[in-house]
N, C-alpha and C positions, 0 to 999 in steps of 0.2 A: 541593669534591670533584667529578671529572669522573665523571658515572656510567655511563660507557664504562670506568673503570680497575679494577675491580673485577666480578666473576660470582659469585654465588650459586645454584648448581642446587638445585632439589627432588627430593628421590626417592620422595614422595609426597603427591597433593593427596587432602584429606577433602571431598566436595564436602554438603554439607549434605543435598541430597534428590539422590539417584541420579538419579532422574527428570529433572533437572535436561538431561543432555548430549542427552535425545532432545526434548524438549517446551519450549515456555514455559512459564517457573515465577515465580512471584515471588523467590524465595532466590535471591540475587544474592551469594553468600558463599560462599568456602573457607579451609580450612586447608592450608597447608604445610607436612613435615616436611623439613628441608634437608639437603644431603648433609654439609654440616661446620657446627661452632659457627660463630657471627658473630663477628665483632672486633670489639669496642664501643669509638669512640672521639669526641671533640669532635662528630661528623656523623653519628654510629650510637648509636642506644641503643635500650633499651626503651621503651613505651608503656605507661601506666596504662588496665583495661579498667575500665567504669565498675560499679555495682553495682547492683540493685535499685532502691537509693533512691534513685537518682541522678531529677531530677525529668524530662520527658517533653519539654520546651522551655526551650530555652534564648534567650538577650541576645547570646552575644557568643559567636565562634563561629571556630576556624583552618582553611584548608583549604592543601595541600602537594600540590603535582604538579608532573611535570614536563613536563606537555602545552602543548601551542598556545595560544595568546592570539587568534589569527584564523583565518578561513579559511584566510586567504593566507598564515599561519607556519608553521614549521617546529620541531621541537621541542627544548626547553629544555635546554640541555647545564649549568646546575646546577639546583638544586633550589629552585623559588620559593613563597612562602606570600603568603595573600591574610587578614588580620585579621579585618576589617570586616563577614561575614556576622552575618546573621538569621536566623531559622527562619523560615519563610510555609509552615508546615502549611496551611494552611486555603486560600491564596493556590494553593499546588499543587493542593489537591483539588478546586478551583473549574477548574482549566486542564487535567487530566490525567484522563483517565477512568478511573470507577471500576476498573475492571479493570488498570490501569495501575499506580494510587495507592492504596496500603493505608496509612493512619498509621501502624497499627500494626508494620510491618514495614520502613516508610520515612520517611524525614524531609527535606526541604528549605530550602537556604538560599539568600536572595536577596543577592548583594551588586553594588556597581558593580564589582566585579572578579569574575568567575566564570571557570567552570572549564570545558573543553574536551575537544577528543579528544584523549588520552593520560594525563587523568586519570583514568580510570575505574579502581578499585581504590585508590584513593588515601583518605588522614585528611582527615575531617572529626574535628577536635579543639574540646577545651572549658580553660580551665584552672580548678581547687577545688583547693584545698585545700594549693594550694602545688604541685603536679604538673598534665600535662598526661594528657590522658583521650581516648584516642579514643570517643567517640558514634555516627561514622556511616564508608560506607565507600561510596566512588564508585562508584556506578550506571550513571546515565544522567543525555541531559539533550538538549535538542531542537537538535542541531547548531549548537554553539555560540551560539543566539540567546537574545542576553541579555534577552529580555522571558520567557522559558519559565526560570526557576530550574531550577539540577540536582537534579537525587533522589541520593539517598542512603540506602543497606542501616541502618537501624538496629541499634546491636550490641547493646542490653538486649534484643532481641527474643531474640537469639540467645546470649545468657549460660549458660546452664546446659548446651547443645551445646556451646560451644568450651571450656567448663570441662569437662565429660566425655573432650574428646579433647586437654588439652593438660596438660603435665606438673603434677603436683598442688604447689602453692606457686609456680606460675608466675606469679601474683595482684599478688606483691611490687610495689609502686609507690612510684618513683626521684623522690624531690624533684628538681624545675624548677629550675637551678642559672640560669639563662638567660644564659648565659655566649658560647653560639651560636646566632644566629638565620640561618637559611636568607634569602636576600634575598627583600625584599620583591615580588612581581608586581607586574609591571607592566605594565599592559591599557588598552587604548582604549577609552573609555567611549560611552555609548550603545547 
C-alpha cells in the first residue's frame, strides 16, 4: 500500500494536558477524531489497547514506521516493521536524565534495527493472546544513534484517559489472522 494513495483528515485532536502546546511536558499523546470512517482492509484495521493487567515489561516487542533507516535516507514509501526489540527500562534511565525518562509514563526498546525520524507517533506493539496490542507509542530518541534506544509514550499509563474520550465498546479486540505482514526493516547495523 503506497501511503501517498490515500488522506485521512482529523477534525479534532484531544491533546492530553492543554499545557502541552505552550511548555515541555512529559505526555507525548493525542487523540484524533477523523473527518470520515476508515476502510478496514488486508493493510488497515484496528489495534488491540492493552489493560491493567497487562504486565509493565515485556520479551518480544513490534515496532511499524515509516521513517528513515539513516541519516542520509529518505523516507519509506511502504510501511516497514522491525520484530526483534527489547525493553531496556533501566538501560534508558541509566542514559537519559531523570527529567527526560519517567518509567512510569515511558518505556524503551533496544533492537539492532531501530527506529528514526519519521517514526515518532508510530506502534510499539506486543502480541497475547492471539491479537496484537499496542504498549507504546513513538516519542523520541537521540537522532537516530543506535547506541541511545528510542523512548516510547507508554499507553497503560494513559488507559482510563483514552477510554473516557473514545467511543464506549471501542475495547473490542480482532484476533491476529496474520495473513499480512508489512515488510520487514531493513537497517544498517551498528
Amino acid at each position: 500500500m503506497n501511503y501517498h494513495q490515500h488522506a485521512i483528515f482529523a477534525t479534532k485532536i484531544e491533546l492530553y494536558d492543554e499545557s502541552y502546546k505552550d511548555a515541555p511536558d512529559p505526555h507525548d499523546i493525542a487523540l484524533l477524531t477523523l473527518k470520515k470512517p476508515v476502510k478496514f482492509n488486508d493493510y488497515v484495521s484496528t489495534i488491540c489497547l492493552p489493560d491493567k493487567s497487562f504486565p509493565k515489561h515485556f520479551d518480544n516487542l513490534i515496532v511499524a514506521g515509516w521513517g528513515i533507516t539513516s541519516l542520509t535516507d529518505s523516507f519509506s514509501k511502504t510501511l516497514k516493521t522491525s520484530d526483534d526489540l527489547k525493553q531496556s527500562d533501566q538501560f534508558c534511565s541509566e542514559i537519559y536524565p531523570a527529567t527526560t525518562f519517567n518509567e512510569d509514563i515511558f518505556m524503551c526498546a533496544k533492537s539492532v534495527n531501530n527506529v528514526c525520524f519519521g517514526d515518532s507517533g508510530g506502534p510499539l506493539m506486543t502480541r497475547k493472546r492471539g491479537s496484537i496490542y499496542v504498549v507504546g507509542i513513538g516519542s523520541f530518541s537521540k537522532q537516530c544513534d543506535y547506541s541511545y534506544p528510542p523512548v516510547f509514550t507508554r499507553v497503560t499509563y494513559y488507559l482510563d484517559w483514552i477510554r473516557a474520550k473514545t467511543i464506549p465498546g471501542a475495547q473490542k479486540c480482532p484476533l491476529y489472522s496474520g495473513t499480512r505482514n508489512p515488510p520487514k526493516r531493513k537497517l544498517r547495523y551498528g
